[in-house]
N, C-alpha and C positions, 0 to 999 in steps of 0.2 A: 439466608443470603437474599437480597434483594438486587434483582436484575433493570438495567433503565437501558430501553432500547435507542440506540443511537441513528437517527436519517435525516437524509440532508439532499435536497434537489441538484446539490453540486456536485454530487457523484452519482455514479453508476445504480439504479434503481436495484434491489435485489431480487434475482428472476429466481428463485425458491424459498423454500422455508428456511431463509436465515435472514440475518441482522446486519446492516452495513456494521452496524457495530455495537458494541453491547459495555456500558459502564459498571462496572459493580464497585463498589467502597470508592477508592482513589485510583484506580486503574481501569483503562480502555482497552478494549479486545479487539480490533479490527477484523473482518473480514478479509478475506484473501481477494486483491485487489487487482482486476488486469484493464489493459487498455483502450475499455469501453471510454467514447463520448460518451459524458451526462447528458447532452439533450439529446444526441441521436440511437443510443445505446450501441452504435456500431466502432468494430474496432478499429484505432486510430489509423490512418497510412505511413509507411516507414519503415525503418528496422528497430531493432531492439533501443536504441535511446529514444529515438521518439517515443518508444512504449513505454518505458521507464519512466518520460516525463507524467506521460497524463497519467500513469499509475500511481505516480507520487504527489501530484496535483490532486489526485483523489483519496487518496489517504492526509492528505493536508486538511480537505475538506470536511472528511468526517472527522477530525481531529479537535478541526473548529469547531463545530457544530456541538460539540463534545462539552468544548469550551479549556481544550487541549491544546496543545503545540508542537511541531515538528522537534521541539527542542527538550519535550522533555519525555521522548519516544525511548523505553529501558530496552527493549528484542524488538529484533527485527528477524522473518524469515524470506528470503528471496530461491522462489523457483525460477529456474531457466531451461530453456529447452533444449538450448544448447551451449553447456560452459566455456565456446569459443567466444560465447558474449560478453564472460563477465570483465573484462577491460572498459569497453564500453558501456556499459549498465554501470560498474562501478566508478565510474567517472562523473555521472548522473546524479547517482545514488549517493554520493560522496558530495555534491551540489546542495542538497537537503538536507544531511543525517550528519555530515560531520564537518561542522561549522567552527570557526577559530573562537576556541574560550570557551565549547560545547563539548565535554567525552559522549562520543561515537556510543552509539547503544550496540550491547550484544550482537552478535549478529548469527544465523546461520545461514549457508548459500547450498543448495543441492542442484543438481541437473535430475530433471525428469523427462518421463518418455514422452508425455502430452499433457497441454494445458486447456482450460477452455479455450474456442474458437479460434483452436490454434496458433494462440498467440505467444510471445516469444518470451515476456516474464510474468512472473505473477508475486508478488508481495504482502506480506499481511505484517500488521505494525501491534506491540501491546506500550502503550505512553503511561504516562500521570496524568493526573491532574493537578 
């Protein structure tokens, strides 16, 4: 198996030993994405859409850099902190992923207890190329 490591200055640097994202054959693995600024690494101001966006803005990015697209994302998993959100996240999230003339990729959606920096969702994407 051969692994091609995916980074791109337009998202979020990765603060450990992982990969914004990782290519192998025709499919991207994305990292689990929350609502760091890329240039400031700090989290966005707002509630959970705001965060939704720049998390989605940053999975766009490593997408591209990929040489991917929003559009040809197969799973998607979205954590929340709180599932009183996902009307709003998925209003968002539904802005991006489910475009007229585009089938919706898989999805799963969970509420967890805590996410990094306490922020309200977190996302991780697998696409084509």
């Amino acid at each position: 198996m051969s692994k091609q490591v995916i980074a791109t200055p337009l998202a979020p640097a990765a603060i450990g030993p992982y990969s914004q994202g990782v290519r192998t054959g025709n499919l991207i693995f994305t990292a689990g994405q929350i609502a760091l600024d890329p240039l400031t690494q700090q989290v966005v101001a707002g509630g959970v859409a705001e965060q939704t966006t720049r998390v989605l803005e940053n999975l766009k990015a490593i997408l591209e850099a990929a040489g991917s697209r929003m559009e040809n994302v197969v799973k998607s998993t979205v954590f929340l902190k709180d599932f009183n959100d996902f009307s709003a996240m998925n209003a968002i999230y539904g802005a991006y992923l489910d475009r007229e003339g585009v089938p919706p990729p898989a999805r799963s959606t969970v509420e967890v207890a805590r996410l990094p920096k306490d922020v309200l969702v977190e996302i991780e994407l697998v696409a084509e190329i």
